[in-house]
C-alpha positions in Angstrom: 44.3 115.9 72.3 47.7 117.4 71.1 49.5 118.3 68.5 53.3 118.8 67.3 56.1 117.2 66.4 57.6 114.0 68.6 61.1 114.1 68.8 62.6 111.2 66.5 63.1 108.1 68.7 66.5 108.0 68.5 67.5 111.0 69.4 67.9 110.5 73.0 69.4 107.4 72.6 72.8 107.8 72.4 73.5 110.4 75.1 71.4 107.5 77.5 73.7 105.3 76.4 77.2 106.8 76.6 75.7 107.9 80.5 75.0 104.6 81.1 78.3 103.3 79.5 80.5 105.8 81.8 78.8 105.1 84.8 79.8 101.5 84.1 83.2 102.5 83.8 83.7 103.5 87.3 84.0 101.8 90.9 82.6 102.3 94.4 84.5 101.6 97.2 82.6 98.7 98.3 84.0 96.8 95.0 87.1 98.4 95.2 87.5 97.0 98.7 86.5 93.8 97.5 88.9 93.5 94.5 92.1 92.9 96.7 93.9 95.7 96.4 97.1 95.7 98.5 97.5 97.7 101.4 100.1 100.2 101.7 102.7 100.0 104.9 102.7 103.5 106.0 100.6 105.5 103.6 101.6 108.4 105.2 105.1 108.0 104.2 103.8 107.2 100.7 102.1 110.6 100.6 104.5 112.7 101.6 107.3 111.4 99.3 104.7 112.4 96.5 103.9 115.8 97.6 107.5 116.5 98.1 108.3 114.9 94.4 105.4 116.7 92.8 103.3 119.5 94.6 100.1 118.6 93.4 97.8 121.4 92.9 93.7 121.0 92.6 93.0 118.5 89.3 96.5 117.0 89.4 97.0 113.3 89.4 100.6 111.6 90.7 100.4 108.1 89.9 103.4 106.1 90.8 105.1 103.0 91.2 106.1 100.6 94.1 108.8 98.1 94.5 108.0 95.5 97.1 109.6 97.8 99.7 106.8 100.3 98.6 109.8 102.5 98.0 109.1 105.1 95.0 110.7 103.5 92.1 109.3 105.7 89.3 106.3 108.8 89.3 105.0 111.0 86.7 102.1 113.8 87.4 99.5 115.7 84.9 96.6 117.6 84.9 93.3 115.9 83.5 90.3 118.1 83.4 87.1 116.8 82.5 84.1 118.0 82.5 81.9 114.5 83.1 84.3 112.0 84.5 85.3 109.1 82.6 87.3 105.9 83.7 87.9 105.0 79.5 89.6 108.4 79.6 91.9 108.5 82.9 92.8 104.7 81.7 94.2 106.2 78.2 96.0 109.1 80.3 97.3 106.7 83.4 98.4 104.3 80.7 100.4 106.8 78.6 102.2 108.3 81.4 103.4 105.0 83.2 105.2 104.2 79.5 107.0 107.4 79.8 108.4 106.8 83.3 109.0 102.9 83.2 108.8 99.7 81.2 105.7 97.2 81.2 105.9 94.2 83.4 103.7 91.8 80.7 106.7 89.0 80.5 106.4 88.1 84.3 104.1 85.9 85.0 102.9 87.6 88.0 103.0 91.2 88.3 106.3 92.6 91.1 105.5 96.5 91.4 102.7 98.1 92.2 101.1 101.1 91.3 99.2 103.6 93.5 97.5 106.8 92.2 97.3 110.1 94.4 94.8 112.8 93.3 94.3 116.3 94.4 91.0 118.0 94.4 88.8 119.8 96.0 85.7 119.0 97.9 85.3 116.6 101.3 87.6 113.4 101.2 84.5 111.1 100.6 84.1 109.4 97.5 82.6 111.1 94.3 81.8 109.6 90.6 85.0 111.4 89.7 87.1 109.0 92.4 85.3 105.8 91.0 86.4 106.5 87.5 90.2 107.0 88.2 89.5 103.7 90.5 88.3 101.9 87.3 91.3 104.0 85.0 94.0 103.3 87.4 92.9 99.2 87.9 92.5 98.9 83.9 96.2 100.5 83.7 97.8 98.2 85.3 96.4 95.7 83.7 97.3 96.8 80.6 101.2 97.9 81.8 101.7 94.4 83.8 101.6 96.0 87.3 99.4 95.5 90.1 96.5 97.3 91.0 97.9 99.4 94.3 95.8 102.2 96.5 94.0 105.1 95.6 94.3 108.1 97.3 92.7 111.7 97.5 94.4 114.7 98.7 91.8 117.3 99.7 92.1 120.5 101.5 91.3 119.1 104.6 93.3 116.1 105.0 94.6 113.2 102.7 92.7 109.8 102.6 92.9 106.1 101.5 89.8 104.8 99.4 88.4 101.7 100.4 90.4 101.1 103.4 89.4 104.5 105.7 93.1 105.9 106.5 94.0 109.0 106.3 95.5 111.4 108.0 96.2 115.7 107.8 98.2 117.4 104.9 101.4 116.1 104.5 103.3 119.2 104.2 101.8 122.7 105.4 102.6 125.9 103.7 105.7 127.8 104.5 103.1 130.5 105.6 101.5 128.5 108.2 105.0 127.3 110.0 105.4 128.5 113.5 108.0 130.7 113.9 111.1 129.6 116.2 111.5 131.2 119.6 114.6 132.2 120.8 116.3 129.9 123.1 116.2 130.4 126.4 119.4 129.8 128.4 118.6 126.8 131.0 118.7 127.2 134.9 121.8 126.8 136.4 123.2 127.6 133.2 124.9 131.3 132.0 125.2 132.0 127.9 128.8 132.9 127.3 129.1 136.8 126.7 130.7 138.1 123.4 134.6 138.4 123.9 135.5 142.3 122.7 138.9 142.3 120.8 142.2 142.9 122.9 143.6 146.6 122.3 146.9 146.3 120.2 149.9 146.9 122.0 151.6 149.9 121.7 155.0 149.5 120.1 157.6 150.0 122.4 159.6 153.0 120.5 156.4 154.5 120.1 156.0 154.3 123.9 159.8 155.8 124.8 158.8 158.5 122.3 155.8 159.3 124.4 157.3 159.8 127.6 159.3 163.1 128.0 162.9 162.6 128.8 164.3 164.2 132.0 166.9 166.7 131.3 170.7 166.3 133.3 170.9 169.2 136.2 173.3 171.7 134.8 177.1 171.8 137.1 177.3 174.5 139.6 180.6 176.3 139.1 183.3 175.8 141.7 183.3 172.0 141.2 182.0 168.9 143.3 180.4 169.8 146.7 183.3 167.7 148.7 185.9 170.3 147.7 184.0 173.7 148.6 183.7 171.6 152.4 187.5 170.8 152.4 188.1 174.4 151.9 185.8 175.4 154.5 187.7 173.1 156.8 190.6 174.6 156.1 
């Protein structure tokens, strides 16, 4: 037999209940698979443009829209830290950026773009609650904005990777740090590299040069006149 003081019946409910109410607001891959989300042509180009546009860093989320060329038409990035992961919030957070960066789509009858979502964390590219509730934000965006519900992708150390469809591939842009170096070119065989020309010495201006060179002075005249008249006097 003991004795104390029970807790009050309801005083585990409601934390119970909002648990059970976000883990209902999330997806797994097998029913995002299944909800006919449209495949990207070459994710990998999709990826890069984003990481180019953005630079994602740990807990940043780039979600952006497609044409029907899945060319880039429009993208907005943020920060969303939270501590349990929530799909009600990401929904309110997607929502509010994609009316900053373009109009809704609710007239059409059948939705034209598409929006994808990128998101940069850390961890192994499998999937974590954290990816099902963006699934379930990202899907009740576009909903909400008259777009249709594109891919889902997670950027991880490691290597980049599409949810629900199992591409992926390495980072999409490596840090400057990690470049190789160049090496110098070689010249090829049969080949030479042309040597540096050295400038031509300036010519030396002409009255420069006459001043340079000593002048010869006239023999001085022997007295007695020319040579021919001392041998016609000697003849005589």
């Amino acid at each position: 037999m003991t004795f104390g003081f029970a807790p009050p019946p309801h005083a585990s409910l409601p934390v119970s209940a909002d648990s059970a109410a976000r883990l209902g607001r999330m997806l797994v891959p097998a029913e995002w698979a299944s909800a006919g989300i449209p495949l990207l042509r070459n994710p990998r180009e999709v990826v890069a443009d984003l990481h180019d546009r953005h630079r994602p860093e740990p807990s940043t989320a780039v979600v952006a829209v497609l044409d029907a060329q899945d060319r880039v038409t429009a993208s907005a990035s943020f920060t969303e830290l939270a501590a349990a992961p929530d799909g009600w919030e990401f929904r309110n957070a997607l929502l509010a950026h994609l009316r900053r960066v373009i109009p809704h789509d609710l007239r059409l009858r059948a939705p034209v773009r598409t929006a994808v979502l990128l998101y940069c964390r850390e961890g192994e590219p499998r999937w974590t609650e954290t990816d099902g509730a963006w699934m379930w934000g990202l899907r009740d965006a576009c909903t909400l904005h008259g777009l249709r519900c594109g891919a889902y992708i997670t950027l991880t150390p490691g290597r980049w990777q599409v949810l629900g469809e199992g591409r992926g591939g390495r980072r999409p842009r490596p840090p400057a740090t990690d470049l190789p170096v160049p090496e110098p070119r070689r010249p090829e065989a049969g080949r030479s590299e042309p040597r540096p020309m050295t400038a031509a010495r300036p010519d030396v201006p002409r009255t420069a040069a006459k001043a340079a060179v000593p002048q010869s002075r006239p023999l001085p005249r022997r007295a007695g006149g020319a040579p021919e008249a001392h041998r016609h006097t000697a003849a005589r």
